[in-house]
C-alpha positions in Angstrom: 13.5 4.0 9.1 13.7 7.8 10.3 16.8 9.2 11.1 17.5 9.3 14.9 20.0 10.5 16.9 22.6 7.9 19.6 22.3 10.5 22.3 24.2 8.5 24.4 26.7 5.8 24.3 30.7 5.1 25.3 33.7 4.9 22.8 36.8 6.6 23.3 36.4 9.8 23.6 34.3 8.8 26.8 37.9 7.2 28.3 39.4 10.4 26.9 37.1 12.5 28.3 37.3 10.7 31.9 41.2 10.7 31.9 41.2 14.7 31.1 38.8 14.8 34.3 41.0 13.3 36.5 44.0 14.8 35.1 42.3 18.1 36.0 41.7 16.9 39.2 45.2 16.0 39.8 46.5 19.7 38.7 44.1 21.4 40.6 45.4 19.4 44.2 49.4 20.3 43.0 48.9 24.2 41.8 45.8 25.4 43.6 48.0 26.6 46.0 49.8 28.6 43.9 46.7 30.6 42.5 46.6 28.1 39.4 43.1 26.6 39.0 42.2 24.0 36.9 38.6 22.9 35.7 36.7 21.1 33.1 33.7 22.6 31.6 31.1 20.2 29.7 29.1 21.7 27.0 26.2 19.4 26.2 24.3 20.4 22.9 25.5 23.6 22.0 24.7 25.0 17.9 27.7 24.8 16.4 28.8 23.0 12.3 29.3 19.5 14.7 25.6 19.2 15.7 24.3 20.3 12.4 25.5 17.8 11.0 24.3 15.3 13.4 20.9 16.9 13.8 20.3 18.0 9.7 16.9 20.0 10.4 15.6 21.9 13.2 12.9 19.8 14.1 15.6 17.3 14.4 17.0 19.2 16.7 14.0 19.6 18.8 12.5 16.4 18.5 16.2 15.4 20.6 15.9 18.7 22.9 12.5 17.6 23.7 13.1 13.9 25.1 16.7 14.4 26.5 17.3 18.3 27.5 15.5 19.5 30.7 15.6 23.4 29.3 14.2 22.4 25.9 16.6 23.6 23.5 20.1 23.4 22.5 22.9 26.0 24.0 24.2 29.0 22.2 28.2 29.3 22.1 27.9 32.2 24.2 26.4 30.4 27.0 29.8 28.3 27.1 31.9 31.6 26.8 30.0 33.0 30.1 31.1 29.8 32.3 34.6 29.9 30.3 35.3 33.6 31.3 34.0 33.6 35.1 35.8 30.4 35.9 39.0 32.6 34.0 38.5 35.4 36.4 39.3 36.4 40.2 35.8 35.8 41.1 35.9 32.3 40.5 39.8 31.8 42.5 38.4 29.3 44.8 36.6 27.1 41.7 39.1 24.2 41.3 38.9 20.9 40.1 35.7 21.4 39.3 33.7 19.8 36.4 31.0 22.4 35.1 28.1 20.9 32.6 26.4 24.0 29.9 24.1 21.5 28.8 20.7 22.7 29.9 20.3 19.9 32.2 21.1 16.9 30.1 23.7 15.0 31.9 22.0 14.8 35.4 18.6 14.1 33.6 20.2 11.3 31.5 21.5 9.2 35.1 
C-alpha cells in the first residue's frame, strides 16, 4: 500500500488546540481594554523538519497540496512571520480574539 497522509482527524492536541482558543478568547474580553490583544494564528502546512517528515518527498507533498490546499502548495515560514508581526504591531490594535488561519485555504475548504 502507498504511503498516504491522515490529513485530518481529532486527538488531543485538537482539545488542546480548542481550549488555547477559547482561553484566547477569554484574555482578549479581560485586557483588550487595556491595549493588550490576544490572538491565535493557525498555520496549516507550512515547510518546516515536522512536515518533512510526514510528507518524505516532494511529490508527496504535492500530491496532499493538490487534493486538500486551495492555493496549491504548502506555506513558507515567512508567510506565518508576516501575520505574526502585523497582528504584533499598532496597525493591528483593534485585532483581538481573533483566530487567523496561514494555511492557503485548507481549513475552510476542508468543512
Amino acid at each position: 500500500m502507498p504511503w498516504s497522509p491522515k490529513p485530518f482527524g481529532i486527538n488531543a492536541a485538537t482539545c488542546a488546540n480548542a481550549a488555547i482558543q477559547a482561553w484566547s478568547k477569554g484574555l482578549s474580553r479581560e485586557h483588550s481594554k487595556d491595549g493588550v490583544t490576544s490572538n491565535c494564528i493557525i498555520p496549516g502546512r507550512i515547510h518546516s523538519e515536522q512536515n518533512e517528515r510526514g510528507y518524505p518527498t516532494v511529490e508527496d507533498e504535492l500530491a496532499f497540496a493538490a487534493q486538500h490546499i486551495p492555493a496549491g502548495e504548502f506555506g513558507d515560514p515567512e508567510d506565518v512571520a508576516h501575520l505574526l508581526a502585523f497582528a504584533a504591531s499598532p496597525k493591528a490594535r483593534m485585532i483581538s480574539g481573533s483566530v487567523m488561519y496561514v494555511d492557503g485555504g485548507m481549513k475552510r475548504f476542508a468543512h
